[in-house]
C-alpha positions as CSV (number, residue, x, y, z in Angstrom):
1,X,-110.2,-46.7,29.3
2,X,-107.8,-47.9,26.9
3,X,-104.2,-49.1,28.4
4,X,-100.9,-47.8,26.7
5,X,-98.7,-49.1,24.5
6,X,-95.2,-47.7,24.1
7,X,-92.7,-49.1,21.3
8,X,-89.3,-47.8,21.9
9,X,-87.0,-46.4,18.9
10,X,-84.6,-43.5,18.8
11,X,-86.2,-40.2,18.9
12,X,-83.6,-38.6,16.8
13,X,-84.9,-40.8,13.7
14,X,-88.4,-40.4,14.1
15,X,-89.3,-40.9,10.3
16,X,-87.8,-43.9,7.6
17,X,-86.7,-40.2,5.9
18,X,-84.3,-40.3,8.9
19,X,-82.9,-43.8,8.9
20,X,-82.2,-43.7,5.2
21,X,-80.7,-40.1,5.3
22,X,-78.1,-41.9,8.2
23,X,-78.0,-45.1,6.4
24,X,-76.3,-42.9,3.1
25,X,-73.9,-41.6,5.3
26,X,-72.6,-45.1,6.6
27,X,-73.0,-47.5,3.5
28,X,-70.5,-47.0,0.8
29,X,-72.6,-45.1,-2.9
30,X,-72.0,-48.4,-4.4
31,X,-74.1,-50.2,-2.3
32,X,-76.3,-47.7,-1.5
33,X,-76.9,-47.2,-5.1
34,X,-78.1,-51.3,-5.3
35,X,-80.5,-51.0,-2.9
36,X,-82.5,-47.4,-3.7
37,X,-81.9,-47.8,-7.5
38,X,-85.1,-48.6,-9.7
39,X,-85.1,-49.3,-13.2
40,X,-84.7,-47.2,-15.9
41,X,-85.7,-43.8,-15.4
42,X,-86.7,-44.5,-11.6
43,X,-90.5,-43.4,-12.6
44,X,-92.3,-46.7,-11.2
45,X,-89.9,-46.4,-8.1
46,X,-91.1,-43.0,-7.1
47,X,-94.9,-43.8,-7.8
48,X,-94.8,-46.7,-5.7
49,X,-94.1,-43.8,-2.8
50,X,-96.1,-41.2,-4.2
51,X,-99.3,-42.7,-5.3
52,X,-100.3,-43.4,-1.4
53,X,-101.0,-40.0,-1.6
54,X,-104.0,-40.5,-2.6
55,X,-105.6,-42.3,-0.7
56,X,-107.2,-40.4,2.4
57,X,-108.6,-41.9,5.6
58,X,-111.3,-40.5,7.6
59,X,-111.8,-40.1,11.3
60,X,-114.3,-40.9,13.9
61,X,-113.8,-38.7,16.5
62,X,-117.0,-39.4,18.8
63,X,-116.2,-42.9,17.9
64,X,-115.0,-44.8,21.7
65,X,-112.5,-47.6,20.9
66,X,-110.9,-49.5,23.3
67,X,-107.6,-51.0,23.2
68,X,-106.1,-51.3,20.0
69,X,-105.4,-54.6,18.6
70,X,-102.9,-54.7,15.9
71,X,-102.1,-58.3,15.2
72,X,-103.4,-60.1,12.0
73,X,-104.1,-63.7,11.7
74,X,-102.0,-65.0,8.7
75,X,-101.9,-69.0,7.2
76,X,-102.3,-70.4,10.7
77,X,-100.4,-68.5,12.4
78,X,-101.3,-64.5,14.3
79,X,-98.4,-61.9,14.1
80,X,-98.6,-58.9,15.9
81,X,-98.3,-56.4,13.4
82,X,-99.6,-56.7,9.9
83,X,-96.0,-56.6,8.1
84,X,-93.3,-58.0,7.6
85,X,-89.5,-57.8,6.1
86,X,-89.1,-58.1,1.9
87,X,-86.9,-60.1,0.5
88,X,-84.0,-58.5,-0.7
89,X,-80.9,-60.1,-2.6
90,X,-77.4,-59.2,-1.6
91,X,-78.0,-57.7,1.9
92,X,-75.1,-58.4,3.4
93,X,-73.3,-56.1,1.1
94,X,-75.4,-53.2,1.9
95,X,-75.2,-54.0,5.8
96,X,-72.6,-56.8,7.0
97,X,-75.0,-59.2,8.2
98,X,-78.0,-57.8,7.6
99,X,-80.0,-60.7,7.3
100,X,-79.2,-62.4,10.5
101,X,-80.0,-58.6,11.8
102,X,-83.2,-58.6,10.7
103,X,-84.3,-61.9,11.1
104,X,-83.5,-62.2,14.8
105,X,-85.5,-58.7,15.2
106,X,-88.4,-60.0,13.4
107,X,-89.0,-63.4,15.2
108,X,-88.4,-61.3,18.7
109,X,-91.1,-58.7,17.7
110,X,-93.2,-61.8,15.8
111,X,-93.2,-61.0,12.2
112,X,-92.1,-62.9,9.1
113,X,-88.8,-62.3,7.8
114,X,-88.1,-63.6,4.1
115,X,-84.8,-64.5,3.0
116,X,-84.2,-64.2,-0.7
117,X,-82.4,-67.1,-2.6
118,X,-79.8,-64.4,-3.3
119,X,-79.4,-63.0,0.2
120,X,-76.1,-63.9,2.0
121,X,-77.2,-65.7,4.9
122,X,-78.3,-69.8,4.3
123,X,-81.2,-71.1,4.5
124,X,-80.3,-73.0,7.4
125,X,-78.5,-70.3,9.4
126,X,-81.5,-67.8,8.6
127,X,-84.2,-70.5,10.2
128,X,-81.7,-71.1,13.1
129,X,-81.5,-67.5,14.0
130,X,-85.2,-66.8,13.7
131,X,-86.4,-70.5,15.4
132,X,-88.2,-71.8,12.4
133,X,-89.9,-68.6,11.7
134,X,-88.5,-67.3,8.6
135,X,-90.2,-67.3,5.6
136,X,-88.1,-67.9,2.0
137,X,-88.4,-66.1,-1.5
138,X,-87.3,-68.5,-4.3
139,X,-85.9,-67.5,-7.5
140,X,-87.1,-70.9,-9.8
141,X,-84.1,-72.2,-11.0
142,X,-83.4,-73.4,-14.3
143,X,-82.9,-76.9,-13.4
144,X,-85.5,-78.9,-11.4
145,X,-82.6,-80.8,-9.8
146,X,-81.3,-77.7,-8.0
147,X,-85.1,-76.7,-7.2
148,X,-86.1,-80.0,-5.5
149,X,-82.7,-79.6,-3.6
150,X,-83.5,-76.3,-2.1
151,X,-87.3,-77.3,-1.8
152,X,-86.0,-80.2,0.6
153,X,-84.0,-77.9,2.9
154,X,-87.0,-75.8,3.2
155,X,-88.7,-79.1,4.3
156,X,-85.5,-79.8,6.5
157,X,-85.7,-76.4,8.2
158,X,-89.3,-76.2,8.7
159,X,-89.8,-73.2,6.5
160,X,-93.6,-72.0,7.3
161,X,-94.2,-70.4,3.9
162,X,-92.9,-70.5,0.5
163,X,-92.7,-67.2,-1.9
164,X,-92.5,-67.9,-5.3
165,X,-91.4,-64.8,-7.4
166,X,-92.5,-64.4,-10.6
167,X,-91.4,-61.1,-12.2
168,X,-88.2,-61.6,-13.3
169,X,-88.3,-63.0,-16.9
170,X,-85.1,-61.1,-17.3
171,X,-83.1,-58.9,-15.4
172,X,-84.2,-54.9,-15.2
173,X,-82.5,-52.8,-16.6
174,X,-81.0,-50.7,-13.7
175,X,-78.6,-47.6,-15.1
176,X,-77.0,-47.6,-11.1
177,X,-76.1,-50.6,-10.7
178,X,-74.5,-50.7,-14.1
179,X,-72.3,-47.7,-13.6
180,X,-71.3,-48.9,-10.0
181,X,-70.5,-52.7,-11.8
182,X,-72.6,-54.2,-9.4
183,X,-74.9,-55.6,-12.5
184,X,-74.3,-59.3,-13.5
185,X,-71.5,-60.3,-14.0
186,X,-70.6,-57.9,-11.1
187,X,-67.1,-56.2,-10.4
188,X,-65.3,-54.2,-7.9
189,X,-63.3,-50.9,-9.4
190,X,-61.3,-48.5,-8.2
191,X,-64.5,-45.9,-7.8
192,X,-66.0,-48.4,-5.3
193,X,-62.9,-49.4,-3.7
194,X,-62.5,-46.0,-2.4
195,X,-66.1,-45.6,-1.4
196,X,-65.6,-48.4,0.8
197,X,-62.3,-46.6,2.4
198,X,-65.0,-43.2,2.9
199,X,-67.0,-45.9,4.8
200,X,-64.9,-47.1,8.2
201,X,-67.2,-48.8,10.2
202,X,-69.0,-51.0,7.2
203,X,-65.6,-51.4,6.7
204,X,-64.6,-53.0,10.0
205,X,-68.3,-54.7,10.0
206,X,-67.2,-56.2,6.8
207,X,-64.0,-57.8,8.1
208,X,-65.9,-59.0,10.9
209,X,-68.7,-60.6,9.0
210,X,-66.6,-61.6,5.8
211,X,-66.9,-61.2,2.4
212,X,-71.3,-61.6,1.1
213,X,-71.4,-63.9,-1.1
214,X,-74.8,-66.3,-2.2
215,X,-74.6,-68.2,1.0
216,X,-77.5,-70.6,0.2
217,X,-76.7,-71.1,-3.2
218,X,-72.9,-72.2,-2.2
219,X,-73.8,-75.7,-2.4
220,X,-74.0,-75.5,-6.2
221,X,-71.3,-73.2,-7.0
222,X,-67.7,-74.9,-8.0
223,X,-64.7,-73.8,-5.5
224,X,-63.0,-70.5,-6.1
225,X,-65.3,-68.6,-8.8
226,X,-64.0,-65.2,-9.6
227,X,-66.8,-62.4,-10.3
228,X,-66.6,-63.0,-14.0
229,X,-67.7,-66.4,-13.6
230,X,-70.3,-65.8,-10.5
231,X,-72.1,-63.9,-12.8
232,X,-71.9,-66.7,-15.5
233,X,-73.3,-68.7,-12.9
234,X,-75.9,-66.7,-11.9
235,X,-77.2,-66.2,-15.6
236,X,-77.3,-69.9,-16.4
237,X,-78.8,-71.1,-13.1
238,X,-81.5,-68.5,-12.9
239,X,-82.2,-67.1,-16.4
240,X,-85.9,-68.3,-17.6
241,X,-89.1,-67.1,-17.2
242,X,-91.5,-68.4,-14.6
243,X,-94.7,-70.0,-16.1
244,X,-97.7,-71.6,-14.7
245,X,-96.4,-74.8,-15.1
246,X,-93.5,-74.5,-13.2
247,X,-95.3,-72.9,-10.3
248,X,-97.5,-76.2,-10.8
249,X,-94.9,-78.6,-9.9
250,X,-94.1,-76.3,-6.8
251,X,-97.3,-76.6,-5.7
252,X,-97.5,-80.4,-6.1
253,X,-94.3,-80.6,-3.9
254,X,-94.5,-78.1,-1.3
255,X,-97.4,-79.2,1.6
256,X,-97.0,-75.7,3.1
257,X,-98.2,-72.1,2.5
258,X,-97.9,-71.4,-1.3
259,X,-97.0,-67.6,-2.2
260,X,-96.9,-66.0,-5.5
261,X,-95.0,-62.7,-5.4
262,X,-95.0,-60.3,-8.2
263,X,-98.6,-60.8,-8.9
264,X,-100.0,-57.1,-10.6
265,X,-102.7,-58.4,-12.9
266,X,-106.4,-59.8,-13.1
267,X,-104.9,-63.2,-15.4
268,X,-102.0,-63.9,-13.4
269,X,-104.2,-63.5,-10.1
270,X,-106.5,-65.7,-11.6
271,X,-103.9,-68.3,-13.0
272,X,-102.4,-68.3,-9.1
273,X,-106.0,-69.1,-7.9
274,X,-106.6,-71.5,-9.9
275,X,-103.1,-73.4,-8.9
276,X,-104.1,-73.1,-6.0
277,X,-101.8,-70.3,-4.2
278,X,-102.6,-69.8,-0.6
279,X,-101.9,-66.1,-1.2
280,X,-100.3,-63.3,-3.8
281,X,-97.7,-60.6,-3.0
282,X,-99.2,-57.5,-5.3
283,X,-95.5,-56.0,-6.1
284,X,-93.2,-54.6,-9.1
285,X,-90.2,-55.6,-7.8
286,X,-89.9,-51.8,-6.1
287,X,-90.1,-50.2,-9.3
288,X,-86.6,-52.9,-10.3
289,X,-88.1,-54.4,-13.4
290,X,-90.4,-52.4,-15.5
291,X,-90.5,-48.5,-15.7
292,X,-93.9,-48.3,-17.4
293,X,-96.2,-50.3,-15.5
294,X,-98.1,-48.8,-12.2
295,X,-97.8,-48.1,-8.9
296,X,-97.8,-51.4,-6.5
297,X,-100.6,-50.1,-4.6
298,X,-102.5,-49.0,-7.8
299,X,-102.4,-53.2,-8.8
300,X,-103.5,-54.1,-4.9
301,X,-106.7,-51.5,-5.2
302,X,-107.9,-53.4,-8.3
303,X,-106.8,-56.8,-7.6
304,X,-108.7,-56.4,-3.8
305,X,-111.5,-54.6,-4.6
306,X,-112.5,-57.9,-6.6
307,X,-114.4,-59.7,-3.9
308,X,-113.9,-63.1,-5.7
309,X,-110.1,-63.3,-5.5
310,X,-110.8,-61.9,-1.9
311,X,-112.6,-64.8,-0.9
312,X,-110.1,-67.0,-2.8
313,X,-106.4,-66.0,-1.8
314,X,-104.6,-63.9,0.4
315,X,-103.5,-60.5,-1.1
316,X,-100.7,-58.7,0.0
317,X,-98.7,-55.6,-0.9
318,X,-95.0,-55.0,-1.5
319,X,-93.6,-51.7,-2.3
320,X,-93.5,-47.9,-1.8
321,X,-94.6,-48.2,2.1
322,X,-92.4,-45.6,4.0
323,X,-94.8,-45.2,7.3
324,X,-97.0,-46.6,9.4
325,X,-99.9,-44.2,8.1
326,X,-99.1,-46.0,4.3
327,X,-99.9,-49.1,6.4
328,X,-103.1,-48.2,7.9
329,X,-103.5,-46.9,4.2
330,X,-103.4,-50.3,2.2
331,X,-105.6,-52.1,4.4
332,X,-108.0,-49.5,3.9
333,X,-107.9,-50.5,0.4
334,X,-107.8,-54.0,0.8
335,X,-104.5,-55.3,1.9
336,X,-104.5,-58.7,4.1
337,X,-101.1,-57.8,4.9
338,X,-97.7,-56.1,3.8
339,X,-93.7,-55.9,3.3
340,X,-91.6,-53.5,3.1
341,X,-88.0,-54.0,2.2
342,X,-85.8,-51.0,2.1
343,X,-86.7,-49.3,5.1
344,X,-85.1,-52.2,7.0
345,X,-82.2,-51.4,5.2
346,X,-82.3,-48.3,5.5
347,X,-82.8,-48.9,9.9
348,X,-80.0,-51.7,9.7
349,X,-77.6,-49.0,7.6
350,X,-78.4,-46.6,10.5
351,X,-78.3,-48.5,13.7
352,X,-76.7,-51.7,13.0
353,X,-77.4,-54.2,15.1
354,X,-80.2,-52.0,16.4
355,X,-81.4,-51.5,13.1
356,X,-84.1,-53.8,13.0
357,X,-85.8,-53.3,16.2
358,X,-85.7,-49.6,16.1
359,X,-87.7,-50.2,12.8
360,X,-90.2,-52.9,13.5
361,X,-91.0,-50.4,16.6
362,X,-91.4,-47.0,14.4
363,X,-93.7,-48.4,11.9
364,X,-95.8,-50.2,14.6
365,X,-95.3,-47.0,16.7
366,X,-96.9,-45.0,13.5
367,X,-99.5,-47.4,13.3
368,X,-100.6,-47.6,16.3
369,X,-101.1,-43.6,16.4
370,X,-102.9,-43.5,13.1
371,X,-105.3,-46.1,14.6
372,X,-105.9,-43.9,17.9
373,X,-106.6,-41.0,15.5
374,X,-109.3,-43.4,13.7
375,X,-110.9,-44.3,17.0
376,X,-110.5,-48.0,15.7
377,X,-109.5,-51.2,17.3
378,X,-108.6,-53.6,15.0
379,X,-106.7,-53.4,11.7
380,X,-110.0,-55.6,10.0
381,X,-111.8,-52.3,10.2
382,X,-109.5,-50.4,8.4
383,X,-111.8,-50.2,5.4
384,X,-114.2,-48.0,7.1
385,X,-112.3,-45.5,7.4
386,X,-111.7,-45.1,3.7
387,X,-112.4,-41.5,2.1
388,X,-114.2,-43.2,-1.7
């Protein structure tokens, strides 16, 4: 008889629909705009969350599993849940110290958090509050000086993977965060100022923490930049398209784990392979950079249903997962493994400090159930319980 497992989160947000509905209530509209804005119209965003949908799961009921195993082996290393938290830029102004948050939750619970090169924790601070464990996204600068710089502190630090992203040749076009200034260069008016005020406790968490600013890239930045020329920065260090090449010289200086992140397409998975990237994040940015493409899960069902690239690479899915039975849902089409970004947000906006435990627990909570329901054991057998 199976043993079990209990994974402890507040009963009075049993759902991510929960968290975030909280979250809105505590973050000031600004900043909750900048993290649950997509671009354009928003139509990508909401099929990244609807298009799971589809995909049904069958059950075994005269099936006898024994104790569930959800831990997934990953470059070397086995986590005990097969997810992890996105990258996401700016989180400290959604959350006062939201990345510290989250990354001391994840290496507790043993899963990878990423810091984003735009984040507002450092890279060193990030890998001294996780021990080592974090992994880091890089936005490719324009100069190779500045890359090779960060690439070394990586090095320094011990980072265990690299995530190269690839899918921002330019910035989206994202009507919120124009209206709300918070688009490059960025600005504070009087609209967000008194958002802030309808927002005490971020408020107070804010004084606390200090003002979010680009903590890793502060090395680079002159002294004393207002917003106007932050933004100018920003634009001239990371404006320019990612190419093959590029990623080429990565992968001839970094020893570790190689990740390509953005990857939607048969040629670009093939020109990752053939750099040699130890894996691919399948991902549209969450619906933050192009309004007509598809569905992040639509990519991952034809990118993994090619058993070549299989055999080849990791492939892994970011965007639109709101649940632990979206989870079970991608491997059953092929995912290796998965991140999900704004539902940590969402848990950190809620709960604070609590945020990202409560969150880690619900989704492996949810997953754990769906398995039970599946009579299945391990997360590799996923696929069989696919509805064709």
């Amino acid at each position: 008889m199976s043993k079990k497992i209990y994974f402890p989160y507040k009963s009075q947000y049993p759902s991510i629909v929960d968290l975030k509905k909280k979250a809105k209530k505590r973050i000031p509209k600004f900043a909750f705009d900048y993290l649950e804005g997509g671009c354009n119209e928003e139509l990508n965003l909401m099929r990244n969350e609807s298009d799971f949908d589809e995909i049904l799961l069958k059950p075994q009921y005269l099936h006898v599993a024994d104790d569930i195993d959800m831990s997934v082996e990953l470059f070397g290393r086995r986590y005990s849940a097969p997810f992890g938290i996105s990258p996401i830029g700016l989180q400290g102004l959604m959350w006062p110290n939201a990345p510290e948050i989250l990354a001391k939750a994840a290496a507790k619970h043993d899963i990878p958090y990423t810091l984003s090169t735009v984040s507002t924790s450092s890279i060193e601070r990030i890998a001294e509050v996780s021990d080592g464990k974090a992994w880091f996204q890089l936005y490719h600068p324009t100069e190779n000086r500045l890359r090779d710089d960060i690439l070394q502190r990586l090095t320094d630090v011990e980072c265990p993977v690299l995530v190269v992203l690839v899918d921002v040749p330019s910035f989206g076009l994202r009507y919120r965060e124009i209206k709300s200034g918070l688009s490059m260069p960025p600005k504070m008016n009087i609209s967000n100022i008194f958002q802030a005020m309808t927002r005490p406790i971020w408020g107070i968490k804010t004084l606390q923490h200090g003002i979010p600013s680009f903590a890793t890239l502060k090395p680079y930045m002159e002294k004393g930049l207002d917003l106007s020329q932050l933004g100018q920065f920003m634009n001239k260090t990371f404006t320019g398209k990612v190419n093959i090449e590029k990623v080429k010289a990565i992968r001839d200086i970094w020893k570790g784990p190689l990740v390509l992140k953005g990857i939607t397409t048969e040629e670009d998975m093939q020109a990752a392979i053939a750099i040699g990237a130890d894996g691919v994040i399948v991902s549209n940015h969450g619906g933050r950079q192009i309004d007509a493409g598809e569905s992040s899960i639509h990519s991952l069902i034809k990118l993994a249903g090619n058993p070549l690239y299989k055999e080849k690479t990791k492939i892994m899915l970011d965007g639109g997962i709101r649940s632990g039975v979206d989870l079970a849902r991608a491997h059953a089409v092929g995912s290796d493994f998965n991140f999900m970004g704004r539902p940590f947000m969402y848990g950190v906006g809620a709960l604070g400090d609590e945020g990202g435990e409560n969150t880690i627990n619900l989704f492996k909570a949810q997953l754990y159930q769906i398995m039970q329901q599946l009579s299945l054991e391990k997360i590799e057998q996923l696929p069989t319980r696919l509805i064709k």
